[in-house]
N, C-alpha and C positions, 0 to 999 in steps of 0.2 A: 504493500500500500504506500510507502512512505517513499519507494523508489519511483513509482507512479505521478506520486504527487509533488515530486522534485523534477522529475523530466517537463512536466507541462512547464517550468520556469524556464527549460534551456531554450527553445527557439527566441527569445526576449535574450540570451544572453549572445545565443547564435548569429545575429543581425550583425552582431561590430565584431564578426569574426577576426577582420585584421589585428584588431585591437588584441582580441584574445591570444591570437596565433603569437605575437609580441611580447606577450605579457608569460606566453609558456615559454617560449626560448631562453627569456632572460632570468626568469625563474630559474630551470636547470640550468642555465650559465651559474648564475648565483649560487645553486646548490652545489657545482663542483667547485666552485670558489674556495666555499665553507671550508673544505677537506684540505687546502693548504695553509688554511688561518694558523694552527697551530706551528708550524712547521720553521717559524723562522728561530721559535724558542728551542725547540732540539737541534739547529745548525749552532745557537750560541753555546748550548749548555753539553752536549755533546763533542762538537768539532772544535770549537773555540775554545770553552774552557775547559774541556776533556780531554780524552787522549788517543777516543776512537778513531781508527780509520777514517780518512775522506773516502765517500762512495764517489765513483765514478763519474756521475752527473757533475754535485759540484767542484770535482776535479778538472773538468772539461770547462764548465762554466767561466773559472777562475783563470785556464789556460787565453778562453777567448777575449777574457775582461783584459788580459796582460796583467794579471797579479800574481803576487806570490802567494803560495800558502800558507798565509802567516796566521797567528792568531788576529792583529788586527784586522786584517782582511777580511774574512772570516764574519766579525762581530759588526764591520760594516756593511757586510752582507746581509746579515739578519737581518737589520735595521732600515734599510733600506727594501728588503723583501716584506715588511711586516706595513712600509709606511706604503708604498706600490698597493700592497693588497687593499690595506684602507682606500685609496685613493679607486680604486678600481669597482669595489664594496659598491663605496657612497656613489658613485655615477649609476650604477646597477639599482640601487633604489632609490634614487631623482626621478629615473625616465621610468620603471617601475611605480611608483607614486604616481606620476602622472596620468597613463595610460590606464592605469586602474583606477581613480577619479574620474577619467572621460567616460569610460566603458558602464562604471556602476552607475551614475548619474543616468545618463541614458536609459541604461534598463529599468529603472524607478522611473524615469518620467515615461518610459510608453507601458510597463504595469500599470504604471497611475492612469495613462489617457484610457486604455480598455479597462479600468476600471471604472471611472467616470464613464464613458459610454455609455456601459452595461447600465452604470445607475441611472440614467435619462432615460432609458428606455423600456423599464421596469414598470410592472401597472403601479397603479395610483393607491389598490387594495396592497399591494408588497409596502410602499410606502408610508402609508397608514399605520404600520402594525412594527416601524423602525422607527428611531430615532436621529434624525438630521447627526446631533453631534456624532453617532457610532460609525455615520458612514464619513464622517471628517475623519474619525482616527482611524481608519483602515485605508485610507488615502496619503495619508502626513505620516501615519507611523510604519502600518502593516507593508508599504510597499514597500519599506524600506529593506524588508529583507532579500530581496533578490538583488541587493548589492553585495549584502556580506553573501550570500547564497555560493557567486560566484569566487568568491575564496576559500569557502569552508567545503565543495564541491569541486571546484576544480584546482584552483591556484593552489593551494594549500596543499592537499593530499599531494601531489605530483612535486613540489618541491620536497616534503619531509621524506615521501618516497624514496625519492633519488637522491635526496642528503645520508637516509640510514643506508641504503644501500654503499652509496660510495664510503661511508665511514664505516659500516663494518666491511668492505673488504679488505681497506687499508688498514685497520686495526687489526685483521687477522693476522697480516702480513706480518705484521710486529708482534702480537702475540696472540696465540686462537686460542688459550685458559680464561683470561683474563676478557675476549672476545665476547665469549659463552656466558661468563659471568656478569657483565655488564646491559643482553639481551636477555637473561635469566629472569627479568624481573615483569619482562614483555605481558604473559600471561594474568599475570596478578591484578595488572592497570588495567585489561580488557576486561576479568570479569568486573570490578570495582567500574567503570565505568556505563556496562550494560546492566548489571543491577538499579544503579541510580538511574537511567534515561527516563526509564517510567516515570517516576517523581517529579523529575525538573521539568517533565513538558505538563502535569497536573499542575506544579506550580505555578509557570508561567502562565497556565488557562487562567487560573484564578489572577495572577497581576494583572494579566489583558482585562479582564472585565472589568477590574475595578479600575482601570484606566479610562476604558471606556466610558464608565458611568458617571465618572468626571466630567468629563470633555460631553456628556449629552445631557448631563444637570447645568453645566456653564452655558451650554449655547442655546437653551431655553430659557433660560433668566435673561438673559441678556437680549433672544430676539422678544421680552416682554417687560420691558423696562418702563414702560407706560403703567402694567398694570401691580407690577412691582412697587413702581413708586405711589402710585393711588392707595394701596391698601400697607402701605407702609412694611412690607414683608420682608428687607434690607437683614434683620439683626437675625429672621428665621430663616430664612436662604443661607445667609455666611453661617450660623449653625449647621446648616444640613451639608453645605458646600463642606467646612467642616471635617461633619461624621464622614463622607466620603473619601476625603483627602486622607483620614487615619484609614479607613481600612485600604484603600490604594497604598499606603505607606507602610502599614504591619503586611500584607500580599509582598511586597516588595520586599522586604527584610526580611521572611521568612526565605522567599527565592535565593537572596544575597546571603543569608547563613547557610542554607544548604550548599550552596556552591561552594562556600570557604569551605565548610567540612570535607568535600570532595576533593578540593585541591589542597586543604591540609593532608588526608589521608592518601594522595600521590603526590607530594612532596615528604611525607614521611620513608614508600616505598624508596622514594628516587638517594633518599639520606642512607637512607640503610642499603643500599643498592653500593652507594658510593664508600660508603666505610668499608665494604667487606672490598673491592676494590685496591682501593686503599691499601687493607691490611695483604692482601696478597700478592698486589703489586710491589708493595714496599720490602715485602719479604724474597721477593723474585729479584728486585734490585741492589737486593743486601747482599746477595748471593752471586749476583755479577748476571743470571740470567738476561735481563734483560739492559738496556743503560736507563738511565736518571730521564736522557733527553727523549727515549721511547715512550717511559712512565708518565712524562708530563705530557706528551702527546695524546695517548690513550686518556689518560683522565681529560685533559681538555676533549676528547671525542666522546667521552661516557657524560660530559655537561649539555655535549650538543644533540647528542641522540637521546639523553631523557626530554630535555626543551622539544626535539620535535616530539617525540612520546606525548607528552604532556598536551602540547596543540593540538596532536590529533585527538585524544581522546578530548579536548575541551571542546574542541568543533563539534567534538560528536554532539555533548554535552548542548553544543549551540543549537545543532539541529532540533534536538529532542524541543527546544524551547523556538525555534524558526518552524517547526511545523504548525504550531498555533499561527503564528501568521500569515503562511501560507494557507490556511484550511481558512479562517476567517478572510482572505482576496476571495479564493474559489468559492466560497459559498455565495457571494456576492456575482461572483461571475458563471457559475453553474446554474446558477437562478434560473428557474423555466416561468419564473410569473410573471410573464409580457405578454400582451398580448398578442396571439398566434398572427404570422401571415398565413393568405391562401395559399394553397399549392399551386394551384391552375389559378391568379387571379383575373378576374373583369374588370371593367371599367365602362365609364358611362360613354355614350356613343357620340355627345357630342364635347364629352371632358369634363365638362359643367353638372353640376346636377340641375333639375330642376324647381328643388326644394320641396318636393313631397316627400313625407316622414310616415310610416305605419308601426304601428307595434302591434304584434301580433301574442298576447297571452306569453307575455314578459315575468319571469319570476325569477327574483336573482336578490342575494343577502352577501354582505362580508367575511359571516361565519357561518359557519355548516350548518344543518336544521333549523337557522335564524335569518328566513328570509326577511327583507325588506321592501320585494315588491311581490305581489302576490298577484300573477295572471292578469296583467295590465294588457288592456287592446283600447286600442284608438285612430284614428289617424288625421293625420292635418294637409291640407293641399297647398300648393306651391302660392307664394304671398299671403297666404294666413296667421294673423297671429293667436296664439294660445298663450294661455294663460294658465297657470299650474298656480294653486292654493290648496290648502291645509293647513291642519295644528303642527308645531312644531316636531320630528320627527316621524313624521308621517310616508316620508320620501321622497319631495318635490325633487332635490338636489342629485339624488341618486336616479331617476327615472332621467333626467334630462342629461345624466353623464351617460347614457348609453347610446347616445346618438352620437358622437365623437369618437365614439369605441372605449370610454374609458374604462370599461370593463365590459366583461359575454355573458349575457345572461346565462343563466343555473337550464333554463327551460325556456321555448316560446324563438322568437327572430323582432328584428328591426329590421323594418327595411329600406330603402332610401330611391326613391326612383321606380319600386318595384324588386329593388335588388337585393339581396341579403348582405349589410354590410363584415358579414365574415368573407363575403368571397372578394372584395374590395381590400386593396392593399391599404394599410393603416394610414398610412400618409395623405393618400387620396381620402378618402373620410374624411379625415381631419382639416384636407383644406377646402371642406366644403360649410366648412361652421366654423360661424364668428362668435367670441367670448366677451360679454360683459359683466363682469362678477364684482359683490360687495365688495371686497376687497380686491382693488386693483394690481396686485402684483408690480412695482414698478421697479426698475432694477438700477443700479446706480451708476445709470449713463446719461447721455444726454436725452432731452426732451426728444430733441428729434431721433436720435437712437432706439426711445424706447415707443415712439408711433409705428418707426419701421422694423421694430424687430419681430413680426411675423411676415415682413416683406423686406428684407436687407438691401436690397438691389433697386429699391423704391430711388425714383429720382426725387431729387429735394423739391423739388416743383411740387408731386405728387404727396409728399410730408407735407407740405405747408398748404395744399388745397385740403387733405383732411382734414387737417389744424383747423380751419378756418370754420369747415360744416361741424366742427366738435365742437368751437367757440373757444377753441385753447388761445386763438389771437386776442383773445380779450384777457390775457394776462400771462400771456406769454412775453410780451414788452415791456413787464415792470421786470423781470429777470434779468444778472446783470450780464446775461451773454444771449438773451435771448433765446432760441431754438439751439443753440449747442450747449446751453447752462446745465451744468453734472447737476442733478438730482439726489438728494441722501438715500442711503439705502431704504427700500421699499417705499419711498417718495416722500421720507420724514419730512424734507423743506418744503412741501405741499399742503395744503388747505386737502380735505376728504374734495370738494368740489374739486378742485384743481386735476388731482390723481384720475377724478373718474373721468375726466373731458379728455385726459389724454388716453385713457382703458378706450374710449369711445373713440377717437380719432385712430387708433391702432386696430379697430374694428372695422374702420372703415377704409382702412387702406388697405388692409385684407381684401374685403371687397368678396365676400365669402356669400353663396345663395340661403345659409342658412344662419341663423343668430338666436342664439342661449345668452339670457337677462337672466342673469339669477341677485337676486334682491339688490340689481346697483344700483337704488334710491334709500334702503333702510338705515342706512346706517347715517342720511343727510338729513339737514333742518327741510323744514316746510319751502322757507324762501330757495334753499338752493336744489332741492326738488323739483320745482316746477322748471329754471334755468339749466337744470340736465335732461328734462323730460322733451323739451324743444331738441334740444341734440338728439336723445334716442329717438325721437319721430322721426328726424332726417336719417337718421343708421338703416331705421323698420323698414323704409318705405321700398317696397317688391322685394322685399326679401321672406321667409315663410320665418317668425321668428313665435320663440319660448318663453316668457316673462314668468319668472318667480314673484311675487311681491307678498310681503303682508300686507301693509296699506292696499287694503281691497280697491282704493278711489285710483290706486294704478290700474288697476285692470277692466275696468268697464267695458271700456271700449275693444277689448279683444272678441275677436268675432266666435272664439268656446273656449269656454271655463272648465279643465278640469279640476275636481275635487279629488282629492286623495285622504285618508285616514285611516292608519294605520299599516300602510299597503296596498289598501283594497281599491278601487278608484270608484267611487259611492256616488258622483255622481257629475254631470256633464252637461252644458248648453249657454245661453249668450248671461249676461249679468241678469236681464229682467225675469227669463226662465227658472233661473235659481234661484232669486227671489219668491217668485211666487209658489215654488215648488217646497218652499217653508222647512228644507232641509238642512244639512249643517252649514252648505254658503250661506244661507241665510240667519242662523245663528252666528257664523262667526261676522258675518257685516252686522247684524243687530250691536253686538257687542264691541267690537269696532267705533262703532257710530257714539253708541253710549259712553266710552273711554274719552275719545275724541272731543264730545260733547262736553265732557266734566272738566275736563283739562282747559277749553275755551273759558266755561263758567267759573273757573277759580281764576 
C-alpha cells in the first residue's frame, strides 16, 4: 500500500527529470568523495609520522610533484589533500542545494495546483461537510511533503547506499574483523526502527489534526469578525483558540519525545557499537596488526556508516509520518464527489438554451434517508418568471441549485430545453444561468474585475455598459480609481447596495438565458430595495428567471408562485390565486403584512 501511495508522487517528481538526473550524479560523486575524507589523516599519522612503508600511489604521486620523500613533504601532502577535499565537498553541495531547491519547489507548487483544481471542482454537498481552513493546510503544509518525499525516496537512499557500500569495501580492505563488527549492529537499528513506524505515523495523524483544527477554528473567526465583534465573543474565541493550541502542542511533544526516544535508543546502539570497536581495534593496534593510521580511518568510517544508518532508518521514520500527508492530498484528490460528466455528451442545437426549465419528481437531500426535496414536478417556459417561497428550511435554495447542476438528484431529472441536464457537459449548464445571491460573493479585485469575472475576455466597453444597466455608475465615480479600484475582500469597502449592483452587473454581462435571484433584496433596507429592484427588472427582462424572496411584495408580479414546505411543493399559481386559495401563501403574506404593518405603526 505505502509503495503505491508513494509512486503516485513520482510522475510530479518525474517532470524536472534533468534536474533529478543532476542531483543523482552529484550525489554519488559526493558519496565516493566521503570515502577519501579520512585518508589525509592516515598519510600524516602513518607515513609522516610513522614508519610504515610508502605505498606505491603516493610514491609515484611525490615522484610526479618532484618531491622528496620526506616527512615534511608528506604532512604537506595531507594538508593540502584534506583542504582540496573540502574545497571540492562544499562546490558539490552549493550546486546540490541549488538544484534540489528548484526541483522540490516545483513539485509542491504543481501538487499544490492539482490540488487546488480538484478542490474547485468538487460538489458544493463535499464542501458543505469540510472546513475552508483544512483545505488551507493541506495546500501550505501537506504539499509540502513531496519535496522532502524526493530525498527520503530517492536522493537519500542512493547516496547512503553507495556511501556504505564504498566504505565497507574499503574498510574490509584494511581490516574484515573489525568490518563485521562495525555492520554487526545493522540488524538491531532495523528491527528498533520497524517496530516504532507504526506509532510515529499514529502520532503524526493525531498532530495533523490538531493542526488542522487550528488553522479551521482561525479562518472562521476571522472570515466573521463582524459577528465576533457584535456579540462580543473576542475573550471566548482566544479561550477556545487557546484549548486548541494546547492540545496541537501536547500532539506535538508527544510526536517530538517519541522521536528522541528513538534516536536516543540508536545513538545508544551506534555508542556501544563504537566502544567495542574501539576496544578491539585498539587491541589489534597494540599488537602491530593493524597501524594507528588504518584504526583512525576505520573509526572515522564506522562514524560515517552509523550517520548514514541512522538517516536511513530516520527517513524511514519520516515516511511513516509523510504518509499522513500524503493520504490526506489523495483523499482530496481521489475524491469522486463532483459532479459526473456525460459519456456521450449533447448539446443544444443552436448553443443557447432557450430557457425552458422542467423538473420532473425531483427528490434529493444532503444526507442519506434525509431528503430535502420530496418528488418536486413543475415547469417554467422560456421568459417566465417564478417565484419560489416558503418557511424557512423548506428548500427554496436547494431546489433552484439543481438547475446549475449543483448537485443530481437522489430520484426524478431536470430538464433544460427538453434535455436531461446529466447528459449536458457541466460547463454548458452552467453557462446557461445567471447568479444573483444575498450574498454577493465579491473577491478582492477590481470593480471591473469582478463584473467580468464570469466573462474574462469581456471588453471594457462591454464592463462599463453593464455597469451602467446595474446603476454601478452611480457610484462607481466616488471611488478613488474608479472601475479599477481593488475592492476588500468579499466587498468589505462596499455598502450591501453597492456589492449587489455589481453581483447584478456580473449577471448581466454573462448574459446567460436563465437567472437564479435567491433572496438579493433580504438582507437590504426598504429604500435600497426598491433602487436594486429597477436593476433586476433590466437583468429579468427575456430571460426565464427564479426569485427567492421573503418579502412576498417581491414577488407578485411573477407570473407562478411556487410554495414549498417542508419539501413537499403544496402548492402553485399567480399571487391573487394563492391568495384566494387561503392556503399557506396566504398565511404567510397574512402575517407578513401584519409584521410589516406593526413595524410602520411603532
Amino acid at each position: 500500500m505505502s509503495l503505491i501511495r508513494y509512486k503516485r508522487l513520482l510522475p510530479y517528481l518525474l517532470r524536472h527529470w534533468p534536474l533529478l538526473v543532476l542531483i543523482v550524479v552529484l550525489t554519488l560523486l559526493a558519496s565516493l568523495l566521503a570515502a577519501l575524507q579520512p585518508w589525509p589523516l592516515k598519510i600524516l599519522v602513518d607515513y609522516a609520522l610513522g614508519d610504515t612503508a610508502l605505498p606505491h600511489v603516493l610514491s609515484t604521486l611525490l615522484s610526479a610533484l618532484h618531491q622528496e620523500k620526506s616527512a615534511v613533504a608528506l604532512v604537506v601532502l595531507a594538508a593540502l589533500s584534506s583542504f582540496g577535499l573540502y574545497c571540492i565537498n562544499s562546490v558539490f553541495d552549493a550546486v546540490l542545494s541549488l538544484a534540489w531547491a528548484t526541483m522540490g519547489q516545483k513539485t509542491v507548487y504543481e501538487l499544490s495546483a492539482a490540488l487546488f483544481s480538484q478542490l474547485q471542482r468538487l460538489s458544493l454537498q463535499f464542501h458543505r461537510h469540510n472546513a475552508v481552513g483544512d483545505f488551507l493546510d493541506r495546500l501550505s503544509v501537506d504539499t509540502y511533503s513531496a519535496y522532502t518525499l524526493t530525498n527520503i525516496l530517492l536522493v537519500s537512499p542512493i547516496r547512503q547506499s553507495v556511501l556504505l557500500c564504498t566504505l565497507g569495501l574499503v574498510a574490509w580492505q584494511l581490516d574484515p574483523g573489525l568490518t563485521v563488527i562495525t555492520f554487526a549492529v545493522v540488524p538491531l537499528m532495523v528491527i528498533v526502527a520497524l517496530a516504532c513506524g507504526a506509532q510515529l505515523k499514529r502520532l503524526m495523524q493525531h498532530q495533523r489534526q490538531a493542526q488542522a483544527q487550528v488553522m479551521s477554528f482561525v479562518h472562521q473567526t476571522l472570515t466573521s469578525i463582524p459577528i465576533v465583534q457584535a456579540f462580543s465573543t473576542e475573550d471566548a474565541n482566544q479561550n477556545y483558540f487557546g484549548l486548541l493550541a494546547a492540545r496541537s502542542v501536547a500532539s506535538s511533544q508527544r510526536n517530538r519525545l517519541f522521536g528522541s526516544l528513538l534516536n536516543t535508543t540508536n545513538g545508544s546502539i551506534a555508542v556501544i557499537s563504537t566502544a567495542i570497536v574501539i576496544f578491539f581495534g585498539g587491541t589489534k593496534a597494540v599488537a602491530g596488526v593493524v597501524t594507528v593510521g588504518s584504526l583512525l580511518v576505520i573509526l572515522d568510517y564506522l562514524r560515517s556508516i552509523q550517520a548514514a544508518f541512522r538517516e536511513l532508518f530516520t527517513n524511514y521514520s519520516k515516511l511513516k509520518s509523510l504518509e499522513v500527508n500524503i493520504d490526506r492530498i489523495f483523499e482530496i484528490i481521489d475524491s469522486d464527489d463532483k459532479i459526473p460528466e456525460p459519456l456521450t455528451p449533447i448539446s443544444f442545437p443552436t448553443g443557447r438554451s432557450r430557457g425552458d426549465i422542467c423538473f420532473k419528481s425531483v427528490t434529493f437531500g444532503y444526507e442519506l434517508n434525509k431528503p430535502i426535496l420530496k418528488k418536486i414536478s413543475f415547469t417554467a417556459k422560456a421568459g417566465e418568471t417564478i417565484a419560489v417561497v416558503g418557511p424557512s428550511g423548506a428548500g427554496k435554495s436547494t431546489l433552484l441549485s439543481a438547475i446549475p447542476r449543483f448537485f443530481d438528484p437522489w430520484q426524478g431529472q431536470v430538464l433544460m430545453d427538453g434535455l436531461n441536464v446529466r447528459d449536458l457537459p457541466v460547463s454548458v449548464v452552467r453557462s446557461q444561468v445567471g447568479l444573483v445571491l444575498q450574498d454577493p460573493f465579491l473577491l478582492p479585485l477590481s470593480v471591473a474585475d469582478n463584473i467580468a469575472y464570469g466573462r474574462p475576455n469581456a471588453t471594457r466597453q462591454r464592463v462599463i455598459q453593464a455597469a451602467k444597466i446595474a446603476n454601478v455608475d452611480s457610484f462607481v465615480d466616488q471611488l478613488a480609481h474608479g472601475y479599477d479600484t481593488v475592492i476588500g475582500e468579499r466587498g468589505a469597502t462596499l455598502s450591501g447596495g453597492q456589492k449587489q449592483r455589481i453581483s447584478i452587473a456580473r449577471a448581466l454581462l454573462k448574459d446567460a438565458p436563465i437567472l437564479i435571484l435567491d433572496e438579493p433584496t433580504s438582507a437590504l433596507d426598504v429604500q435600497t430595495e426598491r433602487s436594486i429592484m429597477d436593476a433586476l427588472d433590466r437583468l429579468m427582462a427575456g430571460r426565464t428567471t427564479f426569485i427567492i424572496a421573503h418579502r412576498l411584495s417581491t414577488v407578485k408580479r411573477a407570473n407562478r408562485i411556487l410554495v414549498l414546505d417542508q419539501g413537499h411543493l403544496v402548492e402553485t399559481g399567480t399571487h391573487q390565486e394563492l391568495i384566494d386559495a387561503q392556503g399557506l401563501y396566504a398565511r404567510l403574506h397574512y402575517l407578513q403584512a401584519k409584521k410589516t404593518f406593526g413595524a410602520v405603526m411603532r
